[in-house]
mmCIF file as Biopython writes it, N, C-alpha, C and O atoms, coordinates in Angstrom:
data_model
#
loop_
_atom_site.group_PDB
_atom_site.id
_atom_site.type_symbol
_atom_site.label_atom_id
_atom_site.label_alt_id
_atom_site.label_comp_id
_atom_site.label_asym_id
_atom_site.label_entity_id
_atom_site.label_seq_id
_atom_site.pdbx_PDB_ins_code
_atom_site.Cartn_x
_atom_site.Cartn_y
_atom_site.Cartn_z
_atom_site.occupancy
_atom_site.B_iso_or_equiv
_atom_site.auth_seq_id
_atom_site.auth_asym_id
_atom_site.pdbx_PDB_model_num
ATOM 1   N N  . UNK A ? 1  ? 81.714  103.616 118.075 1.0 0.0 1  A 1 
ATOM 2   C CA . UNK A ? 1  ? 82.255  104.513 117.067 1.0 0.0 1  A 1 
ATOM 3   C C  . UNK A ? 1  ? 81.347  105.736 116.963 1.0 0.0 1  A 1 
ATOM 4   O O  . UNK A ? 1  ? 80.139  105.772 117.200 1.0 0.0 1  A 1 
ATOM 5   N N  . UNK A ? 2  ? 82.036  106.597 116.621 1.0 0.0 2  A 1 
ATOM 6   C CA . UNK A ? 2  ? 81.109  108.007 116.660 1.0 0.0 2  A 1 
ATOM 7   C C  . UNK A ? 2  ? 81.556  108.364 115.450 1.0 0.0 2  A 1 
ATOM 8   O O  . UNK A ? 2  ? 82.403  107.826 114.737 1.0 0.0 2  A 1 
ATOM 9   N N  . UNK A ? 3  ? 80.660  109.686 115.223 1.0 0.0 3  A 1 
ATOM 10  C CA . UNK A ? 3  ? 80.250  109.980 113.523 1.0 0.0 3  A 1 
ATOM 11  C C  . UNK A ? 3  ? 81.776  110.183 112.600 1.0 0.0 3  A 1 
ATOM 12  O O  . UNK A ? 3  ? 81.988  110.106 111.389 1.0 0.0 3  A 1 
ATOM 13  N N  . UNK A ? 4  ? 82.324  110.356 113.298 1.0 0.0 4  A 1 
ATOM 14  C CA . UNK A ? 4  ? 83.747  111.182 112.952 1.0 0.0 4  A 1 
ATOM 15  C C  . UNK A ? 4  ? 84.289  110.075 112.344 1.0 0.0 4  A 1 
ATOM 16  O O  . UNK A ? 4  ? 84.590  109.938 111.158 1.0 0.0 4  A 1 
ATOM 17  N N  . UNK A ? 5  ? 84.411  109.115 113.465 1.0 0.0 5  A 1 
ATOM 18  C CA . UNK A ? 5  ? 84.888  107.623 113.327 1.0 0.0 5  A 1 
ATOM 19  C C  . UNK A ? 5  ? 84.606  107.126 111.654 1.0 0.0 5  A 1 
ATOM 20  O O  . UNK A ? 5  ? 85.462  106.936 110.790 1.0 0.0 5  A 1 
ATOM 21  N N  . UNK A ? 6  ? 83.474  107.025 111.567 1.0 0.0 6  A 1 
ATOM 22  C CA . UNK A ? 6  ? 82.495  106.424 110.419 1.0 0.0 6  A 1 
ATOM 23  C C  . UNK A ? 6  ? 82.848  107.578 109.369 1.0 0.0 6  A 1 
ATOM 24  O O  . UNK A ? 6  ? 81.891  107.502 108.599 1.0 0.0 6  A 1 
ATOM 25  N N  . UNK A ? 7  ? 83.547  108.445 108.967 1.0 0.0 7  A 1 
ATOM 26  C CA . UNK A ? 7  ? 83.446  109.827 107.499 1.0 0.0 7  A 1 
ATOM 27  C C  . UNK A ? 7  ? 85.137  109.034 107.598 1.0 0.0 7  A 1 
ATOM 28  O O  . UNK A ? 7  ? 85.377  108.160 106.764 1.0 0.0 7  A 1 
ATOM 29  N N  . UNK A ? 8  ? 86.068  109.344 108.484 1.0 0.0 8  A 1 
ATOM 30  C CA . UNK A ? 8  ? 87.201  108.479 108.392 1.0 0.0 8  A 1 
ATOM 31  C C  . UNK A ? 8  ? 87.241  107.236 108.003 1.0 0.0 8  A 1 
ATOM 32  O O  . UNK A ? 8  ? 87.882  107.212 106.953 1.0 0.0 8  A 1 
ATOM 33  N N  . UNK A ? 9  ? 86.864  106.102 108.320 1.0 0.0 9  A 1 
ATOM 34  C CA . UNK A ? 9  ? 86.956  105.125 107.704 1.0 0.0 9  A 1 
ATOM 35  C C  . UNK A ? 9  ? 86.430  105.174 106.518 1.0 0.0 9  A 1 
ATOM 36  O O  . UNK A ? 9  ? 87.009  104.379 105.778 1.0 0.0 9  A 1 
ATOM 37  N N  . UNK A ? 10 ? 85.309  105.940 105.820 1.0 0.0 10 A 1 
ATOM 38  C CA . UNK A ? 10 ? 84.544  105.879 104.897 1.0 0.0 10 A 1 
ATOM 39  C C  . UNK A ? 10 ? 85.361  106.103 104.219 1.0 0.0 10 A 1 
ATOM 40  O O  . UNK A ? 10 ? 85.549  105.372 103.247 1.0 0.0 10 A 1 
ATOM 41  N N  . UNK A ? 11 ? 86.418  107.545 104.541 1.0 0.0 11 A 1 
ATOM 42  C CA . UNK A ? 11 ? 87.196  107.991 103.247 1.0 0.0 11 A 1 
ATOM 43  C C  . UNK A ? 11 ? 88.504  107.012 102.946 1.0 0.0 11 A 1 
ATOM 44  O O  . UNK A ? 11 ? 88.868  106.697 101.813 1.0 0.0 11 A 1 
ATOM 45  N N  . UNK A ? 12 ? 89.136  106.595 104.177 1.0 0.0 12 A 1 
ATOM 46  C CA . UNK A ? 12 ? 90.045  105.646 103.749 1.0 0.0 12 A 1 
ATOM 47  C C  . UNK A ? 12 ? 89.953  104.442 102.899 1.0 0.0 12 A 1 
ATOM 48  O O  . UNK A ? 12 ? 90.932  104.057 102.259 1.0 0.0 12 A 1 
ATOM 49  N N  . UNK A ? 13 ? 89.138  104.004 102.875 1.0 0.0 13 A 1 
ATOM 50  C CA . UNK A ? 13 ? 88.518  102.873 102.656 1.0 0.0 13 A 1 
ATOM 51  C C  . UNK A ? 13 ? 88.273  103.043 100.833 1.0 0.0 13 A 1 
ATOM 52  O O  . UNK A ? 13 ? 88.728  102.209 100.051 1.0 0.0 13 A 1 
ATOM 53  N N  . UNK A ? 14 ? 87.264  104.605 100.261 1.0 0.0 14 A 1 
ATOM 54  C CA . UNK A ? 14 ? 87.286  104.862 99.412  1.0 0.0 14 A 1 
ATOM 55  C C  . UNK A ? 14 ? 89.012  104.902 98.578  1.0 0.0 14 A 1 
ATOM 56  O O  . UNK A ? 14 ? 89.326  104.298 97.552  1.0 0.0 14 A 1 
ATOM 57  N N  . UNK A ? 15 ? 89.722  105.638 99.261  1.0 0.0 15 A 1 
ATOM 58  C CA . UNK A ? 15 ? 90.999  106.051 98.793  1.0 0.0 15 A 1 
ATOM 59  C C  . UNK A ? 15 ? 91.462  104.389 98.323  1.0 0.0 15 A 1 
ATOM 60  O O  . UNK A ? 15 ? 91.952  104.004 97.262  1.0 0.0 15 A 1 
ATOM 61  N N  . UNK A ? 16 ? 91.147  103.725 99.384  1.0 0.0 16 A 1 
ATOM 62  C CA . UNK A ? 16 ? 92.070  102.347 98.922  1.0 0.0 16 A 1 
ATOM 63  C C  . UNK A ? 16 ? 90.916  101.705 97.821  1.0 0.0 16 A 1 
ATOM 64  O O  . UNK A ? 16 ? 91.197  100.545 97.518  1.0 0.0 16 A 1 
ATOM 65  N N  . UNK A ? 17 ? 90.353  101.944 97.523  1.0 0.0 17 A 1 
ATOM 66  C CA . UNK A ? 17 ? 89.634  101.362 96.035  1.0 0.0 17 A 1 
ATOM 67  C C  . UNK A ? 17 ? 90.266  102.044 94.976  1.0 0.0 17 A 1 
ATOM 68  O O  . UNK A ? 17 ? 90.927  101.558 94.058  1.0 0.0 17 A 1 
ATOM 69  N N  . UNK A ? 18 ? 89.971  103.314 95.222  1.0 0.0 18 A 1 
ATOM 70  C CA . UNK A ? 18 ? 90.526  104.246 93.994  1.0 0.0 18 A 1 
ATOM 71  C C  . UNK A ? 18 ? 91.487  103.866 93.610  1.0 0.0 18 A 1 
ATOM 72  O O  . UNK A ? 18 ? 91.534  103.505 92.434  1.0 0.0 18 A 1 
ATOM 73  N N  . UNK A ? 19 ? 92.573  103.795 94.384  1.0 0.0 19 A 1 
ATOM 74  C CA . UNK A ? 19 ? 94.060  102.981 94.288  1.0 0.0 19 A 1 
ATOM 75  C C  . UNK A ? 19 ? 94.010  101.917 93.830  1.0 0.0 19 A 1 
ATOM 76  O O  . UNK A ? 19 ? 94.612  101.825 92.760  1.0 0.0 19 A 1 
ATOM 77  N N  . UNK A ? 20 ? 93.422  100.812 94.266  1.0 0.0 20 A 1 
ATOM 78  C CA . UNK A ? 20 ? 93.405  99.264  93.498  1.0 0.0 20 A 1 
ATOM 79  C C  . UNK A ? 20 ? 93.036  99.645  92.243  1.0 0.0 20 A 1 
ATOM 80  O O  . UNK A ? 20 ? 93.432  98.942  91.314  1.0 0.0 20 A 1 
ATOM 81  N N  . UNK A ? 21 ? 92.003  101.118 91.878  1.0 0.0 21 A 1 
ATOM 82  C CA . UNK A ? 21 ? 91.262  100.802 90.670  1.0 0.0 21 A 1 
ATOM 83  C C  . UNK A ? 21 ? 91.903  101.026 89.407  1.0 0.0 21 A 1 
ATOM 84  O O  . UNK A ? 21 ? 91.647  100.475 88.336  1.0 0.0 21 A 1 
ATOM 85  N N  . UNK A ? 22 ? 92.927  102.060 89.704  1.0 0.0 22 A 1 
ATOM 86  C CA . UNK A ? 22 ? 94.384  103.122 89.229  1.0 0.0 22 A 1 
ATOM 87  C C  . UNK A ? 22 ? 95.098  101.855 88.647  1.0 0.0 22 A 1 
ATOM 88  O O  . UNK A ? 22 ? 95.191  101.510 87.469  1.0 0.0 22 A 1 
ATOM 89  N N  . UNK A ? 23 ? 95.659  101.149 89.971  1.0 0.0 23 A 1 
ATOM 90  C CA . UNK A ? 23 ? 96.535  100.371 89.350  1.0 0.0 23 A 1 
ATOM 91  C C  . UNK A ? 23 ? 95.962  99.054  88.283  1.0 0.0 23 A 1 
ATOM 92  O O  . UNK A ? 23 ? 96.603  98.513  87.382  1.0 0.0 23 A 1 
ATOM 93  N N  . UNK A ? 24 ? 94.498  98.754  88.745  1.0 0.0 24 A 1 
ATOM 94  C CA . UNK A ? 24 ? 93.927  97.474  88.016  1.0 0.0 24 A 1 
ATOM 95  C C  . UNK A ? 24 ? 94.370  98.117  86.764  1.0 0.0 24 A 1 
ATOM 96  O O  . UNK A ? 24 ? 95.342  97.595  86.218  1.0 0.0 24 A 1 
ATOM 97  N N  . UNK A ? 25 ? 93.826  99.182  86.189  1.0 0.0 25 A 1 
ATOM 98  C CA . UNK A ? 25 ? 93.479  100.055 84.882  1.0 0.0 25 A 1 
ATOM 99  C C  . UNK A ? 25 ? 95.053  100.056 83.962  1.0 0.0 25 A 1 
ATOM 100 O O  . UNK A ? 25 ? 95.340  99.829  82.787  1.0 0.0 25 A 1 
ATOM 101 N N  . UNK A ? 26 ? 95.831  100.432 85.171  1.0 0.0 26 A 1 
ATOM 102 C CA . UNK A ? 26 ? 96.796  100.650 84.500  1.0 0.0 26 A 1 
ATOM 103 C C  . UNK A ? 26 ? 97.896  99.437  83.781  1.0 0.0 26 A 1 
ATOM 104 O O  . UNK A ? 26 ? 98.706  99.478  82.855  1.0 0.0 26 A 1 
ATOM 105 N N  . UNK A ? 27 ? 97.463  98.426  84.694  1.0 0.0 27 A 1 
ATOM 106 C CA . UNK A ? 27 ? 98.170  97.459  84.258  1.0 0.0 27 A 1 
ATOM 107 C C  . UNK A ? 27 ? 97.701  96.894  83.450  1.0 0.0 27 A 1 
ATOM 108 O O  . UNK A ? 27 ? 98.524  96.337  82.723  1.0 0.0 27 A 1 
ATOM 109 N N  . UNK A ? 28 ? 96.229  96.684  83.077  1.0 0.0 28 A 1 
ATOM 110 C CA . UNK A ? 28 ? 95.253  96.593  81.468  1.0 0.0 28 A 1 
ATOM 111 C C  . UNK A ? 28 ? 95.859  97.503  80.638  1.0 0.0 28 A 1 
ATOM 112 O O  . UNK A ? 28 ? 96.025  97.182  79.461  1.0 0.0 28 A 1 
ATOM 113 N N  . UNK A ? 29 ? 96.239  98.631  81.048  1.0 0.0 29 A 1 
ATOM 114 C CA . UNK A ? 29 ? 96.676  99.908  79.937  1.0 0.0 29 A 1 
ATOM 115 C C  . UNK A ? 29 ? 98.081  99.257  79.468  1.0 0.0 29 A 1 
ATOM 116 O O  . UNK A ? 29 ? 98.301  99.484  78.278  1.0 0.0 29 A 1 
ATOM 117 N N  . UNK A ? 30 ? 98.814  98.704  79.944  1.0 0.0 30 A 1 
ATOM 118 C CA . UNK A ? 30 ? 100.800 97.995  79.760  1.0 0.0 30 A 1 
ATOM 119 C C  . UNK A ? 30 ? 101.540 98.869  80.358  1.0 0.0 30 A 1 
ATOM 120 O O  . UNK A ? 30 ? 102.604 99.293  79.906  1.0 0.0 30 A 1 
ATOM 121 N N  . UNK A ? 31 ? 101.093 99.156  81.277  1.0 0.0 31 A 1 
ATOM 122 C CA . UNK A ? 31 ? 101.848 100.527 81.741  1.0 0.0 31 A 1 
ATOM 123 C C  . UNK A ? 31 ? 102.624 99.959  83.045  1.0 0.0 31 A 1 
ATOM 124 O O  . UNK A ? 31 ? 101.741 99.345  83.643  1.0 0.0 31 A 1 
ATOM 125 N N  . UNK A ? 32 ? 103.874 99.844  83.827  1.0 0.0 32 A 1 
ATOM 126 C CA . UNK A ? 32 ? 104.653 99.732  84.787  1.0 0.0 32 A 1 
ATOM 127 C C  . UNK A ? 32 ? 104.141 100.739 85.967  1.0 0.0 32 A 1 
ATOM 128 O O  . UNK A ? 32 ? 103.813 101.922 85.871  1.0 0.0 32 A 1 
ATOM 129 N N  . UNK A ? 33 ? 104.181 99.878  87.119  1.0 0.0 33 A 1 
ATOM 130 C CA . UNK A ? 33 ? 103.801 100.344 88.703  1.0 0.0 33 A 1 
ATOM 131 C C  . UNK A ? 33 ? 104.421 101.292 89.019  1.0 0.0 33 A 1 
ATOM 132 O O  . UNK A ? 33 ? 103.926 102.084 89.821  1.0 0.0 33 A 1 
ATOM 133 N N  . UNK A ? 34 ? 105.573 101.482 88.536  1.0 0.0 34 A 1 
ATOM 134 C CA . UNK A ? 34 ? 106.979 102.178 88.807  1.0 0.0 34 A 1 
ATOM 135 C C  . UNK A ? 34 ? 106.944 103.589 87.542  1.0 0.0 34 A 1 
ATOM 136 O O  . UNK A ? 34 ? 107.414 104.724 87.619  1.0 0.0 34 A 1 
ATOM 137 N N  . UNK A ? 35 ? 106.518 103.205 86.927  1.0 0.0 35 A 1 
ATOM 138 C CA . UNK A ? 35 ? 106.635 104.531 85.416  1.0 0.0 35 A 1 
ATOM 139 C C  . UNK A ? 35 ? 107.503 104.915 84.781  1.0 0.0 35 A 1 
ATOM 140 O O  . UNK A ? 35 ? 107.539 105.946 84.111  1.0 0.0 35 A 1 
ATOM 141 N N  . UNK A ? 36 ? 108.412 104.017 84.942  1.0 0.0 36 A 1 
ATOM 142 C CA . UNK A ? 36 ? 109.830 103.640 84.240  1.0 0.0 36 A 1 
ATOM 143 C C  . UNK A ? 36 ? 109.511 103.037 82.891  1.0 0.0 36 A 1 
ATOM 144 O O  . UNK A ? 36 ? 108.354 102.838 82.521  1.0 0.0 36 A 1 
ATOM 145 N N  . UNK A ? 37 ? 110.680 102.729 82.106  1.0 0.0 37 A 1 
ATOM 146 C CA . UNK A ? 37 ? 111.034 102.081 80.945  1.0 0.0 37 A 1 
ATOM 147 C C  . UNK A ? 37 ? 111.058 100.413 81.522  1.0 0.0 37 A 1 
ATOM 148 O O  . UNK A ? 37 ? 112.047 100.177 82.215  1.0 0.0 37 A 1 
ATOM 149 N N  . UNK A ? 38 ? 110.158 99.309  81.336  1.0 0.0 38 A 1 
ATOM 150 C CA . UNK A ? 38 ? 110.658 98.356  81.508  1.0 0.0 38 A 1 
ATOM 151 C C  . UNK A ? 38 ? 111.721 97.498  80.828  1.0 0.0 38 A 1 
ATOM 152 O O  . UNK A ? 38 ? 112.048 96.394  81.262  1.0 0.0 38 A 1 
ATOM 153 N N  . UNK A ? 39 ? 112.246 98.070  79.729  1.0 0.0 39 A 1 
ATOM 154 C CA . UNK A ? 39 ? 113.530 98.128  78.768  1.0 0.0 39 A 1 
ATOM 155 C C  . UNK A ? 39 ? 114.576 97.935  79.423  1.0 0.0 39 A 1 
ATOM 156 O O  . UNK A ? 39 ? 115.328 96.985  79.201  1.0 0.0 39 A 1 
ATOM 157 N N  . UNK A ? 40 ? 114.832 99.100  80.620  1.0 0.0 40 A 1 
ATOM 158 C CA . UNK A ? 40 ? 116.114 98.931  80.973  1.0 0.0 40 A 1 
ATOM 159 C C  . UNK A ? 40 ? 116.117 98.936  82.482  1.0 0.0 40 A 1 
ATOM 160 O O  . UNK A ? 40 ? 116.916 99.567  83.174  1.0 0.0 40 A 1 
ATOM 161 N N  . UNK A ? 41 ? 115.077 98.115  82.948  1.0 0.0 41 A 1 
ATOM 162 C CA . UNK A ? 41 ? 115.125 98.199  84.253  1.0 0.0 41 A 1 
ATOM 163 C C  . UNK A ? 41 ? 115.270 96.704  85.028  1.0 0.0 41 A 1 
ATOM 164 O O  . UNK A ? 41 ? 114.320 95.923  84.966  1.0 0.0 41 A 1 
ATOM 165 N N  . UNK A ? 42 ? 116.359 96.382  85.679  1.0 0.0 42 A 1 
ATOM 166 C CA . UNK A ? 42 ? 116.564 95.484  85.978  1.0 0.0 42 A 1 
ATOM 167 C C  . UNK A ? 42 ? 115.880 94.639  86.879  1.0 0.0 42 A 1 
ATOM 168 O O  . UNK A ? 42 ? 116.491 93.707  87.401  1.0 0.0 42 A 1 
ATOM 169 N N  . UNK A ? 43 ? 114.552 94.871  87.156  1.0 0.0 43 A 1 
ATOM 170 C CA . UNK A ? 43 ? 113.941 93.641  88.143  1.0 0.0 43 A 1 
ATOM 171 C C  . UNK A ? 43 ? 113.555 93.068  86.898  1.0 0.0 43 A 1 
ATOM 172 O O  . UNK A ? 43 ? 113.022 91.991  87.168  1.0 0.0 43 A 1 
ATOM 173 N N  . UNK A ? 44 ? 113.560 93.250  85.700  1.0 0.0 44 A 1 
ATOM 174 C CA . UNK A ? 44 ? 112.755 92.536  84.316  1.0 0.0 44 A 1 
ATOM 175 C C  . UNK A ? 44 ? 110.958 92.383  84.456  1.0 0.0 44 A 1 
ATOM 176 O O  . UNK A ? 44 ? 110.194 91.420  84.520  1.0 0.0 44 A 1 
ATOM 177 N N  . UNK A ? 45 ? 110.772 93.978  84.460  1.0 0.0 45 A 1 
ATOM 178 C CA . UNK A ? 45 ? 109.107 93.184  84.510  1.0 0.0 45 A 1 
ATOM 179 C C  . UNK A ? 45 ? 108.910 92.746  83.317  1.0 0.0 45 A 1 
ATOM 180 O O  . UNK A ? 45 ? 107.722 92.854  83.010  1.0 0.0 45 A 1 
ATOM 181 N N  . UNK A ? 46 ? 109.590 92.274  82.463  1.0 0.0 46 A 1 
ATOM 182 C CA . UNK A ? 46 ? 108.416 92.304  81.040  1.0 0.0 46 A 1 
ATOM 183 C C  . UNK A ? 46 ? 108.219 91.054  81.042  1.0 0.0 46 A 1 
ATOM 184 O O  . UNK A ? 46 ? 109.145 90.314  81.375  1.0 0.0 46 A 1 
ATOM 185 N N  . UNK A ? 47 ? 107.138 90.600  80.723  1.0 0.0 47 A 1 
ATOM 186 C CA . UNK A ? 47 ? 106.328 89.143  80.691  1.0 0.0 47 A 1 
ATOM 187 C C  . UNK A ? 47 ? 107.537 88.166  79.341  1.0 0.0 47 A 1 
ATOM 188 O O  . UNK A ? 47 ? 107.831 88.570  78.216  1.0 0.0 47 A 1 
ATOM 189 N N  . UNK A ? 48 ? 107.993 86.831  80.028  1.0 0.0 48 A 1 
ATOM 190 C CA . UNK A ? 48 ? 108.702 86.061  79.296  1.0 0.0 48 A 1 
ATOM 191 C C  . UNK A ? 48 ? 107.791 85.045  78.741  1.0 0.0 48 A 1 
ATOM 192 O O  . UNK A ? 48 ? 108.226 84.171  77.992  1.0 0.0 48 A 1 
#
């Protein structure tokens, strides 16, 4: 692998944390993946 190699993976790698970290947060926050109303949305996310 050469240097290039290694700043690429570095950043992808970051991006996909950030992302897990977004969604961990958000779903602590009650907030939907989607950013919809879970009211009227028919897969039923709301916890039974």
């Amino acid at each position: 692998m050469n240097f290039a190699d290694i700043i690429v993976a570095v950043a992808v790698f970051g991006i996909a944390i950030l992302a897990i970290s977004i969604l961990r947060r958000n779903k602590k926050a009650g907030k939907s993946s989607c950013g919809c109303d879970c009211g009227s949305c028919t897969q039923s996310c709301r916890r039974r």
